[in-house]
N, C-alpha and C positions, 0 to 999 in steps of 0.2 A: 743745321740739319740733324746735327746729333744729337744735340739737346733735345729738338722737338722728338727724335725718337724713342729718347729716354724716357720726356715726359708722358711718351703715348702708353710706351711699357707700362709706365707706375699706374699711370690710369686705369689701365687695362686691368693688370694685377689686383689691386686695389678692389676692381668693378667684381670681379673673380672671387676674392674670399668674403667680400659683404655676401653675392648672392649665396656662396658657401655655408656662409652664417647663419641666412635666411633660411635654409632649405634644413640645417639641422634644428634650428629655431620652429619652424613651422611640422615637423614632425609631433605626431601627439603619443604624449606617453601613458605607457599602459604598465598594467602591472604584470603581466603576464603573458607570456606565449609558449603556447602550446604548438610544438609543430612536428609535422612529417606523421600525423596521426591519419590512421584509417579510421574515419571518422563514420560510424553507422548511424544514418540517419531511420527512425522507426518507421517516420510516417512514408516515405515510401519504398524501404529495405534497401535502398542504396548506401554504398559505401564509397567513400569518397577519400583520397587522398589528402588532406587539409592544412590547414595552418589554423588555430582558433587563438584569435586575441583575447585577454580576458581583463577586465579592469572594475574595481572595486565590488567584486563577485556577481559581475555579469560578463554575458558575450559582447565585446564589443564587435569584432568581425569574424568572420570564417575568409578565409583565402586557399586558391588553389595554393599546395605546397612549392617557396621557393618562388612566390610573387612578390613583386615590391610594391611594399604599401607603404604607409604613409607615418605606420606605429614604429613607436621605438620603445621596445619592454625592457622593462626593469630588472623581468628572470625570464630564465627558457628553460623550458622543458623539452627533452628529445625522446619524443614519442614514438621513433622508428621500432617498427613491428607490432604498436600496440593498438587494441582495438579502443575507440573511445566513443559510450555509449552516455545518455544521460542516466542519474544514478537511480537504482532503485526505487520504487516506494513498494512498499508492505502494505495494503489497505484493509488490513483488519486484525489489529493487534489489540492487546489490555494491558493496562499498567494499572494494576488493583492489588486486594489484598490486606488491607487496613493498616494501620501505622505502624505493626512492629515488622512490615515490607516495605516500608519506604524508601531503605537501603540498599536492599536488594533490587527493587527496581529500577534505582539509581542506577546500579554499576548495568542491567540490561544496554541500558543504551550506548555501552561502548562497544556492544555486540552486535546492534546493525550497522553501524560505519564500517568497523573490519569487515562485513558482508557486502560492504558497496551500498546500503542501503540511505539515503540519505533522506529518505522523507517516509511517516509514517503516519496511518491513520487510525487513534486512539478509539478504539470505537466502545466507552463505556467503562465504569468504574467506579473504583473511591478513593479513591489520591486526587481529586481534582485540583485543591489547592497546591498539591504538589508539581503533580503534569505541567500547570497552566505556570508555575513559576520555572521548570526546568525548558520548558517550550522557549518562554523568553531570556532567559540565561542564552540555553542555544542561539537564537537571532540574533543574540548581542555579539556570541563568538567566546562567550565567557563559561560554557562547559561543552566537553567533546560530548556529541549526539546529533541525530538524525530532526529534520523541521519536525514539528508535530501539531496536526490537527484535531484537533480533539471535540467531542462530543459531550463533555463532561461528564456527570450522571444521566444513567439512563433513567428514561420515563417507563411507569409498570405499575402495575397495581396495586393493592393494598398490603400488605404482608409479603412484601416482593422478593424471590429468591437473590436476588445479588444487592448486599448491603449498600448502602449509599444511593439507593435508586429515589427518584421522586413518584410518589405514589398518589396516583389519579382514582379517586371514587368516586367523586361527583362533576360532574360539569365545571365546576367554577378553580377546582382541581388544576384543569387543561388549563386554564387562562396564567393561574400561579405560577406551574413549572415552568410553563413557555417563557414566560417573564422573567424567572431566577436564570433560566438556561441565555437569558438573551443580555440579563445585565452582566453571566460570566463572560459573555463575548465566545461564547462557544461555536465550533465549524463546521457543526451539523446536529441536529438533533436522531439520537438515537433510543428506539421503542423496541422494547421488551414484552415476550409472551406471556411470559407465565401467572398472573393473577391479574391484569386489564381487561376489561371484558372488550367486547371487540367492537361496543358500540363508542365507548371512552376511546379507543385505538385509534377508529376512522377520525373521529370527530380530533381526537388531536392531531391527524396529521391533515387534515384539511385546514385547519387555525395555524397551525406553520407555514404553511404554504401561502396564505393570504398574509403570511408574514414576512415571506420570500426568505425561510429559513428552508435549508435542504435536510432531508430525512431519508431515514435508513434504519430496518429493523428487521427483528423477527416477527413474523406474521401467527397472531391469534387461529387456533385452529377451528374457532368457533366462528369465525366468517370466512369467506371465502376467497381466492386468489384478486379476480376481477375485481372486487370489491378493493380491496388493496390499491391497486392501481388506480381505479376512479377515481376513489380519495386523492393520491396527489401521489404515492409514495415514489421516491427517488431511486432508492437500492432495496433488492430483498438479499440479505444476509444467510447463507447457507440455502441448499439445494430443498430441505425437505416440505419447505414452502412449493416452490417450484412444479416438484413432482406432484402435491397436490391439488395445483390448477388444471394438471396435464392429464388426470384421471375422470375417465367418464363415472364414476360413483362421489366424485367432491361434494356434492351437496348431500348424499346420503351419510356422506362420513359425518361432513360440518355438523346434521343433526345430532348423528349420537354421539355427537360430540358434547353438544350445548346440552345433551338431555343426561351427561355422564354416563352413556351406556358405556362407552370406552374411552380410553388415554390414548395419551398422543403415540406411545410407540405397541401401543396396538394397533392404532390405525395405519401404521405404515408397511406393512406386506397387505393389507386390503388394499389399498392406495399403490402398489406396486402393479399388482396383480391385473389393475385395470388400467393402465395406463397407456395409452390411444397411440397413435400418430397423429389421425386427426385433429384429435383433443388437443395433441401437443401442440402443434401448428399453429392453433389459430393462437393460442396463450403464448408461441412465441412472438406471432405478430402483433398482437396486443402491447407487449413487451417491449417490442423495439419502436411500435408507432407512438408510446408516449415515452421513448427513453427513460426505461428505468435499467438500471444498472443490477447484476447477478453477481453476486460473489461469491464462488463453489465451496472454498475449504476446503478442497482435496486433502490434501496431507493429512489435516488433522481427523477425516474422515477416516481415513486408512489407518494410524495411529491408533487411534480409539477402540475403532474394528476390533484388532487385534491384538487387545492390550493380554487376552488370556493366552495369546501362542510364543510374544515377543519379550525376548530377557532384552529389558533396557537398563540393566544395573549395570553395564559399562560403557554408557553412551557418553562420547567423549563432553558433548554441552551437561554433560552435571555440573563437573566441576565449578561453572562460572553460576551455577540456582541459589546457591544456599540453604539451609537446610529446611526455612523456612515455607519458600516455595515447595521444594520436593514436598512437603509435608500435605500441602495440598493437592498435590495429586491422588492422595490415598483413596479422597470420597469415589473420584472415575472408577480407579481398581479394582476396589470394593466391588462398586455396582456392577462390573462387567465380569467380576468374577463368581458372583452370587448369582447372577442372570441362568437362567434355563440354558437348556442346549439348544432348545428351536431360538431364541433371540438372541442367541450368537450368532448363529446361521442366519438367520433372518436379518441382522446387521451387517455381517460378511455380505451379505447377497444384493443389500440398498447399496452399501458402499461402490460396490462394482458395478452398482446400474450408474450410480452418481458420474462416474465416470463417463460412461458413453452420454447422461443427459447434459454435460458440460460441452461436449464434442458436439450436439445435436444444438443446442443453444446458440454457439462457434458457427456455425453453419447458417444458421436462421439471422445472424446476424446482430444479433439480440448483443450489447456491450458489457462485458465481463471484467471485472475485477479481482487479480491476485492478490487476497490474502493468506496469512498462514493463521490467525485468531493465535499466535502466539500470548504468550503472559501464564502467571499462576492461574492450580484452578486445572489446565488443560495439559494432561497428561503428558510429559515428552516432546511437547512440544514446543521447540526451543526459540527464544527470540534471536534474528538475524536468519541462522542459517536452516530453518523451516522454510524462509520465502522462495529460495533456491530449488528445495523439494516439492515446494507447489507449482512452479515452473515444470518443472519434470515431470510431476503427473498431470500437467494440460497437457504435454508433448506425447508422454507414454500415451495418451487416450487419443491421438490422431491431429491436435493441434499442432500446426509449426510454431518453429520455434521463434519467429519471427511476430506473429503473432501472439505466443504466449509473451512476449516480452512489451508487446504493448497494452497488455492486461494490468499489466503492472506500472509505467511509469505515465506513460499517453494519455491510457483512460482513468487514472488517478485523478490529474490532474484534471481532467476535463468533467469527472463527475464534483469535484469540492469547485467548478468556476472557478479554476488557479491557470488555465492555459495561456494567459499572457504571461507569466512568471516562469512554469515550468512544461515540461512532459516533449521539452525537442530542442537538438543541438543546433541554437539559431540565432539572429543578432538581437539584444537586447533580453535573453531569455536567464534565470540566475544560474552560475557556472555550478549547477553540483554535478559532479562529473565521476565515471568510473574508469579505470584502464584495465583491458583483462590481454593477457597473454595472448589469447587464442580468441578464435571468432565464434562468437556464442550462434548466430547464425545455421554455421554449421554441425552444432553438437552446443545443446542449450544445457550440459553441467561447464560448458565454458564457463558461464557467466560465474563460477565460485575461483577462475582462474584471476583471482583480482592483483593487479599492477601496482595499483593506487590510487585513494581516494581523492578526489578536489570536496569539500563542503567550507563553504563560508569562507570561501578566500583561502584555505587551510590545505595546503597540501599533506595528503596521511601516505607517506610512501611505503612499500610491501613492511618491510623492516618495523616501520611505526604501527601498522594494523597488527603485525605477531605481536607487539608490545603492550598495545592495548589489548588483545585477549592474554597474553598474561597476566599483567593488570588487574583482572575482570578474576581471576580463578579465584573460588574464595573456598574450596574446601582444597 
């Protein structure tokens, strides 16, 4: 009898540490856990207590905090008290400037990760061979920076104000670019005002579209808003397009426009002056019924505005320009310093309508994109932490905050067709990830309260982001 009881134990025992064995065996491992995070989710402004799994820089799971599942991480991160948001994108930045800025534009990009910013949208330029090889460095994990989508060279007319551009004359023009722009494998095609005429404009962005390339530009003042949008376009790039769909005199302007009676910021306190509700209404519904995307520029509106009132000779982001960039800011300067008295006023006084038609927009529904149009070239306007500033002035002009943060990561994502990838804390989404002290929620200069970064598997913790903006100073 005591034998057989011995042998039951051992059996017993035995039965005990295989299942033992099985149950740490059948755990799946991960790389990463993230836990005890107040996890903000965008799309419906809830906050949630969580546990997020991550493995090979994605989300494998979200967990209520302090549930038992089935991962066994590799690291852990203790998240208690921090807010975890998916990371920034900036959707209208420039990385240009020609080759003796290549350097300079380099060390930029270690200035939106220390921002949180982890995705950005290159809209135009001439460093393409640059961008398009620092983009894939980035994806590989083999230099610190933000993903980047890029447009490559802009499409424009003939003798085109920004170097590098491909320049459309004739017909057969459109077919070229499109095709150079398609074998760079570029992320969107981006169109240029200033020397395209507006019939070369339409007609190229209708032959994108039939090419199921996405577009985004500045709008020719020599055609019309509607016209714009019929063609196919995808995003209008700054407001002063905007306001001129929203004006009962648009097509009187369009003419002396085409007939050069006047320039374009002539026409913009005529174009103020008449600007409807009505009018606006139905160009916002136009707007949102064929989903085209707005992209305000606040900041750098305001910036600019006021380049004759504002001493920026000790703004802490110089030091990381170079002298090469500062150097181009001089042409802004100039111009806004040589400017009349009435077109200061007259630019003060757009800027501050821009603001409430970005609010008016917010309302109508109409899907808006946070960029800051950071890069040389735009005065003061610093890469990283201008996108922060563009935040705050949706917020200053009546937008929540809640909503201005989905201007920025949500509808990024959802205007480049990346929403299976990115723009929500979710399973199977890529883990770029920010941590902020405080809840941006509730006061949206939170979001510069940053913890620490996640991009690309890569943990940047507070200590490593001060690192990299030191790093970065180069005077």
């Amino acid at each position: 009898m005591k034998d057989y009881i011995k042998i039951s134990y051992c059996l017993v025992t035995s039965l005990l540490f295989l299942v033992g064995c099985q149950d740490k065996e059948s755990k799946q491992s991960v790389d990463m856990l993230i836990a005890n995070a107040n996890v903000i989710h965008l799309e419906t402004g809830e906050i949630k207590l969580q546990d997020v799994y991550i493995n090979k820089g994605r989300i494998s799971s979200l967990t209520n905090t302090g549930e038992i599942t089935n991962y066994d991480a590799k690291n852990k991160i203790d998240a208690t008290g921090k807010y975890l948001l998916p990371g920034f994108w900036d959707n209208h930045i420039h990385l240009r400037g020609g080759d003796s800025l290549i350097s300079n534009n380099k060390n930029l990009l270690n200035l939106f990760i220390a921002n949180g910013i982890t995705t950005v949208r290159d809209a135009g330029g001439d460093l393409t061979t640059s961008v398009l090889e620092w983009k894939e460095k980035i994806a590989e994990g083999n230099l610190v920076g933000p993903s980047i989508f890029s447009s490559g060279p802009k499409i424009d007319g003939p003798n085109a104000t920004w170097a590098g551009s491909l320049e459309v004359e004739k017909e057969d023009d459109i077919i070229k670019a499109l095709d150079s722009l398609e074998k760079l494998q570029v992320d969107f095609v981006k169109l240029y005002d200033s020397r395209i005429s507006g019939e070369h404009y339409l007609k190229t962005i209708a032959e994108a579209e039939t090419r199921g390339l996405i577009t985004s530009g500045h709008v020719p003042f020599t055609i019309t808003l509607d016209e714009t949008i019929d063609a196919g376009i995808d995003a209008v790039e700054h407001l002063y397009y905007i306001m001129k769909g929203c004006a009962t005199n648009e097509i009187e302007i369009t003419e002396k426009l085409k007939a050069k009676e006047i320039g374009f910021w002539q026409a913009m306190p005529a174009l103020l002056d008449n600007y409807a509700d009505s009018t606006a209404q139905r160009t916002f519904q136009k707007l949102k019924e064929q989903q085209v995307f707005v992209v305000p520029t606040l900041h750098i509106g305001k910036t600019l505005s006021y380049l004759d009132e504002t001493d920026h000779r000790n703004d802490a982001y110089l030091k990381y320009m170079g002298t090469g960039i500062i150097q181009t800011y001089q042409g802004r300067i100039d111009r806004t310093l040589n400017a009349s008295e009435k077109t200061r006023a007259d630019r003060k006084k757009i800027d501050a309508f821009f603001g409430q038609l970005t609010k008016a927009l917010h309302d109508a529904d109409v899907s808006l994109l946070a960029g800051s149009d950071s890069g040389a070239y735009n005065s003061y306007t610093y890469p990283g932490i201008s996108l922060h500033e563009e935040l705050k002035e949706m917020v200053r002009n009546g937008i929540s905050p809640l909503d201005a943060l989905r201007t920025s990561t949500p509808n990024g994502a959802k205007f480049l067709k990346k929403s299976d990838d990115f723009g929500s804390i979710s399973e199977g989404k890529i883990a770029d990830l920010v941590f902020l002290d405080a809840n941006p929620l509730e006061n949206i200069e939170n979001t510069q309260k940053i913890h620490a970064v996640l991009k690309g598997g890569k943990l940047f913790t507070k200590q490593q982001l001060a690192h990299l903006l030191k790093a970065s100073e180069i005077h």
